[in-house]
C-alpha positions in Angstrom: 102.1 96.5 107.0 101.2 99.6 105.4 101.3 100.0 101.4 104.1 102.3 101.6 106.5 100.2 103.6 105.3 97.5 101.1 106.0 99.5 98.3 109.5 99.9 100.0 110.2 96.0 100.9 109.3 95.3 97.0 111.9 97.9 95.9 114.1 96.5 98.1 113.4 92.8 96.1 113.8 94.8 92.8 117.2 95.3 93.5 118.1 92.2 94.5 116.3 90.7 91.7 118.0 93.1 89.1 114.9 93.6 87.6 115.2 97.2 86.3 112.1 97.9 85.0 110.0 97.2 88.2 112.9 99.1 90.2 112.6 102.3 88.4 108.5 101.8 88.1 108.7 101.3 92.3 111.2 104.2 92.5 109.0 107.0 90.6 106.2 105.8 93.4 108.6 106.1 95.9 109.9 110.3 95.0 106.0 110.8 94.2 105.0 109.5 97.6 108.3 111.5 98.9 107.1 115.0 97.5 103.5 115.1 98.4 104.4 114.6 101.9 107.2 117.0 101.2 104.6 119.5 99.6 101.6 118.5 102.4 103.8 118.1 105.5 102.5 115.1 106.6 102.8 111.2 106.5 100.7 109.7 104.2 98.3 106.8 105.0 97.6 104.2 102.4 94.3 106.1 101.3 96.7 108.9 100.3 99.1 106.7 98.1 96.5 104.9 97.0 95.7 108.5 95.3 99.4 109.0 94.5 99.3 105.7 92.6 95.6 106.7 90.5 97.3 109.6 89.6 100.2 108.1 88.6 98.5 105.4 86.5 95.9 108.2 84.6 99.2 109.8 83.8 100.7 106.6 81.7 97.8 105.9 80.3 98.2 109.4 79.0 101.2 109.4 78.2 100.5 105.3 76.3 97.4 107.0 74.1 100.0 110.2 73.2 103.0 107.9 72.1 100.7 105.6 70.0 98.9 108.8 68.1 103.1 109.9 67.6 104.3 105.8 66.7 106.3 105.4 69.5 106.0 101.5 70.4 109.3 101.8 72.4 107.8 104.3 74.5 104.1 102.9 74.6 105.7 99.6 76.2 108.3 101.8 78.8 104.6 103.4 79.9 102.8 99.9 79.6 105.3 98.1 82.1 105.0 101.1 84.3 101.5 100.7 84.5 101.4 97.1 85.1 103.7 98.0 87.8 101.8 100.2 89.8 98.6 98.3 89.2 99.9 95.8 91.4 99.6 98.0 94.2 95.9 99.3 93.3 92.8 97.8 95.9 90.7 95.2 94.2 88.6 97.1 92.1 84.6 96.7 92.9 82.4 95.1 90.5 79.4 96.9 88.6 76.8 95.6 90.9 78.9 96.8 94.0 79.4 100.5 93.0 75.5 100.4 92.0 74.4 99.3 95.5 77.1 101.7 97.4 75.4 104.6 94.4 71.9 103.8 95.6 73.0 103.9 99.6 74.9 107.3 98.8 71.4 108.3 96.8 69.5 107.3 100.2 71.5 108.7 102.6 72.1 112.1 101.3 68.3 112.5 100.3 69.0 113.5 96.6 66.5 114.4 94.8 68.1 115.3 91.6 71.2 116.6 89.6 71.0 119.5 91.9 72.7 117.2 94.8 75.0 115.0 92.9 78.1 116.9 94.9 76.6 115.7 98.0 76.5 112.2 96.4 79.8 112.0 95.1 81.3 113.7 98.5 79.9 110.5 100.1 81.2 107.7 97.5 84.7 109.1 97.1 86.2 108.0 100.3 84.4 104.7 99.8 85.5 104.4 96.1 88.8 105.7 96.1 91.4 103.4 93.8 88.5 100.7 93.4 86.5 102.8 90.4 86.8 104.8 87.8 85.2 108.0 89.4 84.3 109.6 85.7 82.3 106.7 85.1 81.1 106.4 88.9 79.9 110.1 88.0 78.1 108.9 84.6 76.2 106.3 86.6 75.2 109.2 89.1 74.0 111.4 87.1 71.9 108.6 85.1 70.5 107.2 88.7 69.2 111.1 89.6 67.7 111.6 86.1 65.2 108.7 86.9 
């Protein structure tokens, strides 16, 4: 089963639950999965909504740090749910010592030799790293692993 027809079975659960918050979480997903393949013209594959959903989830946590700085609770726990939502659907993040190991491979196998190459060393790590890291700090562990 791919991710988006389970993203669509658990809408479908949603409703019969009556659980309105995950509905409306699931349904967001569902028109931003709709209007990239609109935009793109193409079917995504579950790499693909795996990036529809990290966008999605940078964008709450966004929007969560914004409403706190204004004091809006009601809207930092709307944002919070949402999140927790679409977490759900997020591969199993890797651990430190697994995105060091795939950085040192990427380091090997693209012959880097310093900050110069770290395009060709992220070019290689994003497919593998897509959904399961944060690439901003994936890139701060880069550029501290060519500085050596």
């Amino acid at each position: 089963m791919t991710l988006k027809q389970q993203i669509n079975d658990d809408m479908k659960q949603a409703m019969k639950a009556r659980d309105s918050v995950r509905l409306g979480a699931i349904r967001l997903l569902m028109a931003a999965i709709k209007q990239k393949e609109v935009d793109e013209q193409v079917e995504l594959d579950d790499t693909a909504v795996t990036a529809v959903i990290d966008k999605m989830i940078k964008q709450r946590r966004d929007s969560v740090t914004q409403y706190k700085a204004g004091g809006r609770e009601d809207l930092v726990e709307a944002e919070s749910a949402e999140i927790d939502v679409l977490v759900g659907y997020m591969p199993q993040p890797l651990s430190e010592a697994e995105i060091a190991a795939l950085i040192e491979q990427a380091v090997a196998d693209s012959g880097a030799a310093g900050m110069q190459d770290m395009g060709k060393v992220m070019a290689l790590l994003r497919p593998q790293l897509a959904g399961r890291a944060d690439m901003a700090a994936v890139s701060v562990l880069i550029k501290a692993r060519l500085v050596r």
